[in-house]
C-alpha positions in Angstrom: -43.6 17.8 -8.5 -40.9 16.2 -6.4 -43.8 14.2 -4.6 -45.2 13.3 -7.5 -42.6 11.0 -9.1 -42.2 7.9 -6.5 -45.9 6.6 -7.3 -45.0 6.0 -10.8 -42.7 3.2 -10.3 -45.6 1.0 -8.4 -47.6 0.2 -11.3 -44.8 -1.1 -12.8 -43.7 -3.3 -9.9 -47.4 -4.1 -9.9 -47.7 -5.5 -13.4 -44.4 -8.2 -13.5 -46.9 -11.0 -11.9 -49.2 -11.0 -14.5 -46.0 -11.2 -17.1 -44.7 -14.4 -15.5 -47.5 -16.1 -15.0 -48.5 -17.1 -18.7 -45.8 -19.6 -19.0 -47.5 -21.1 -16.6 -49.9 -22.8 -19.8 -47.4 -24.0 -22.4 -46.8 -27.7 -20.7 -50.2 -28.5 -21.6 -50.0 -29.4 -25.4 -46.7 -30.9 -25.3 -47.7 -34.3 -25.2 -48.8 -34.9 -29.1 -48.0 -33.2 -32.5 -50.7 -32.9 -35.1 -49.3 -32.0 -38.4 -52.2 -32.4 -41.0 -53.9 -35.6 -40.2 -51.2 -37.3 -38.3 -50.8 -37.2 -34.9 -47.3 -38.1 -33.4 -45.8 -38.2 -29.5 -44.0 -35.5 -29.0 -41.2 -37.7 -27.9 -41.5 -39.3 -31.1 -40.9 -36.3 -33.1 -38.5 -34.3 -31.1 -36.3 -38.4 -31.6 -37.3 -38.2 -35.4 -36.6 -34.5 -36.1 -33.0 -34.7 -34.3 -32.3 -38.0 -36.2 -33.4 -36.5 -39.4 -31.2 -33.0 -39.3 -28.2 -35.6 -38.2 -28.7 -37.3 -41.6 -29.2 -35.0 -44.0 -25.9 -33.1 -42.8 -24.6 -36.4 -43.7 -26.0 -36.4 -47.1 -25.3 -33.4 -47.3 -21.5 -33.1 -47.0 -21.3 -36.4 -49.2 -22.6 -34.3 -51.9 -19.7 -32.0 -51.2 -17.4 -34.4 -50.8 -18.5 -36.4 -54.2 -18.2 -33.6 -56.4 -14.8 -32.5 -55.0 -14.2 -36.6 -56.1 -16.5 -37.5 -58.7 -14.8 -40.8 -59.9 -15.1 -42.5 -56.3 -18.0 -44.4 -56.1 -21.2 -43.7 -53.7 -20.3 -44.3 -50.1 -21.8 -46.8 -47.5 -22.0 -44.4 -45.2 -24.7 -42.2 -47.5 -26.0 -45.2 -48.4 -27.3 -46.0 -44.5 -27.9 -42.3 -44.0 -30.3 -42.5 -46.7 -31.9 -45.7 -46.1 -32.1 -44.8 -42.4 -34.3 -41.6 -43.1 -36.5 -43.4 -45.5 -37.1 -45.7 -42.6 -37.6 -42.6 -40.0 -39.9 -40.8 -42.7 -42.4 -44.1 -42.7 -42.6 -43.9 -38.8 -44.2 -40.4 -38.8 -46.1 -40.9 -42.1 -43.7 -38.6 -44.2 -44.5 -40.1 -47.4 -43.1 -37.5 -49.7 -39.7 -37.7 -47.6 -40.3 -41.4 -47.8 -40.3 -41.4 -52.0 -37.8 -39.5 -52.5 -35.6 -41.1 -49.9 -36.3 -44.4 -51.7 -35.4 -43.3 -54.7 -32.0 -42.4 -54.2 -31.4 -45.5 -52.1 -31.6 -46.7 -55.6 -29.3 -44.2 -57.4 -26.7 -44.9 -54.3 -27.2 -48.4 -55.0 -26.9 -48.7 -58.7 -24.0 -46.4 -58.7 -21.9 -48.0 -56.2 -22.2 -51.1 -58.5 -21.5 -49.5 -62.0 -17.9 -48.4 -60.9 -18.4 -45.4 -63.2 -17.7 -41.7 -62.2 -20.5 -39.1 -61.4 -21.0 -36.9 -64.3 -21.6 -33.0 -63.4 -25.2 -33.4 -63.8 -25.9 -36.5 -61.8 -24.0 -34.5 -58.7 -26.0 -31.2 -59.7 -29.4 -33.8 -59.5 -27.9 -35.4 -56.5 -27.5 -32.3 -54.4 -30.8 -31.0 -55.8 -33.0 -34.3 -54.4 -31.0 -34.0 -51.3 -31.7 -30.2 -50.6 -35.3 -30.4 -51.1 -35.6 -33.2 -48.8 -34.5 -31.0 -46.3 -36.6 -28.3 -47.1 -39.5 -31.3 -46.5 -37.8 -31.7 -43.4 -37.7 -27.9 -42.5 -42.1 -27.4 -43.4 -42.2 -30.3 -41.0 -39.9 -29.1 -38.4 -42.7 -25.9 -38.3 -45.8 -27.9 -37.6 -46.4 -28.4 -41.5 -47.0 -31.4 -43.4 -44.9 -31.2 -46.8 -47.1 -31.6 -50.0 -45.8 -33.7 -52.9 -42.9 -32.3 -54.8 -43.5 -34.0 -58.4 -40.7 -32.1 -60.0 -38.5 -33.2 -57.3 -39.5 -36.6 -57.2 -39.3 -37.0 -61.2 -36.0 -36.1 -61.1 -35.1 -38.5 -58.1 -37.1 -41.0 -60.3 -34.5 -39.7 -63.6 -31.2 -40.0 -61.6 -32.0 -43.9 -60.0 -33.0 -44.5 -64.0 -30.0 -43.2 -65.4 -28.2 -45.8 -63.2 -30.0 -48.2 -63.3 -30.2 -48.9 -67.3 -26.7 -49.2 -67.8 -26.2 -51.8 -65.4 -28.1 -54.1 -67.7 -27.7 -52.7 -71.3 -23.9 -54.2 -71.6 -25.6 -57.5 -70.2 -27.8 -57.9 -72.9 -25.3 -56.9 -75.6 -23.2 -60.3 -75.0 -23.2 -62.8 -77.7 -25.0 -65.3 -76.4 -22.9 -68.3 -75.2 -24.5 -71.7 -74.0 -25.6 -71.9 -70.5 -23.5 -74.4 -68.7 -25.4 -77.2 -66.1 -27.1 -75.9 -64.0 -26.8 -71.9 -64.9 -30.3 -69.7 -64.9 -30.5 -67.8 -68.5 -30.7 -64.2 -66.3 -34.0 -63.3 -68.5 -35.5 -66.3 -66.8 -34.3 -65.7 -63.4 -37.2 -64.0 -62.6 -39.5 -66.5 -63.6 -38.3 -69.2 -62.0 -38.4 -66.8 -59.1 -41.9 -65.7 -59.7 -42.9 -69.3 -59.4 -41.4 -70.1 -56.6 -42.9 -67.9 -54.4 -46.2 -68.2 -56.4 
């Protein structure tokens, strides 16, 4: 029995080749990323993923920060991150990154201008776009292409509207007074526009 027990430790001596070999293979696929129908470099992505997770912590503590201050007005700094990863998502064909980035470029924008204060459900609809952009980013991150969000991207849609009408209601409300020499009527700016690039 004594002389039994050394051969049992060579098999297992015997088997740690094998083990370390099959690393050996991964290198081989590394060079493109297919997720759905696009194909990306894997430089590419590794660049866009890393630039991506950088920007949404930034959108993401400006949410924290603008509900611990909702009378300050949107930030420049969200405004770039957010304008930044709607350019990053068109790169790699993330369209439903892309749309919702877009459309709170133009919440960020049309706040900033309105110098009113964030009301608790335009922060609650803030953090909410911002958080499932980042669980796009996360399907992605995992080899899958994100589908449409609709309910998401509604409400993205809502927020940038809810901005956006004010900015022009009081406008309109104005007695009219004559325009001066040489003044556009602002209904007709976009006319005169319209032609000129016609």
């Amino acid at each position: 029995s004594e002389i039994a027990s050394p051969p049992a430790i060579e098999p297992v001596v015997e088997a740690e080749p094998v083990a370390v070999a099959a690393p050996a293979v991964e290198p081989e696929p590394s060079e493109e990323v297919r997720i759905g129908p696009v194909v990306l470099s894997r430089p590419l992505y590794e660049i866009f993923l890393g630039e991506a997770d950088s920007l949404i912590a930034t959108l993401l503590a400006d949410a924290d920060a603008w509900a611990a201050s909702p009378a300050r007005a949107a930030t420049d700094h969200a405004q770039r991150a957010v304008h930044s990863l709607k350019g990053s998502a068109s790169v790699v064909s993330l369209r439903p990154v892309q749309a919702m980035a877009d459309r709170l470029e133009a919440f960020l924008l049309s706040q900033r201008a309105s110098g009113r204060a964030m009301a608790p459900e335009d922060l609650a609809d803030y953090g909410r776009c911002i958080e499932t952009i980042q669980a796009m980013l996360h399907r992605f991150a995992a080899g899958q292409m994100p589908g449409d969000e609709p309910a998401a991207l509604a409400l993205a849609h809502q927020l940038a509207a809810r901005w956006a009408a004010p900015r022009l209601a009081p406008r309109r409300a104005e007695p009219s007074a004559p325009a001066e020499a040489g003044e556009l009527d602002a209904d007709l700016l976009p006319l005169f526009v319209e032609a000129a690039t016609a």
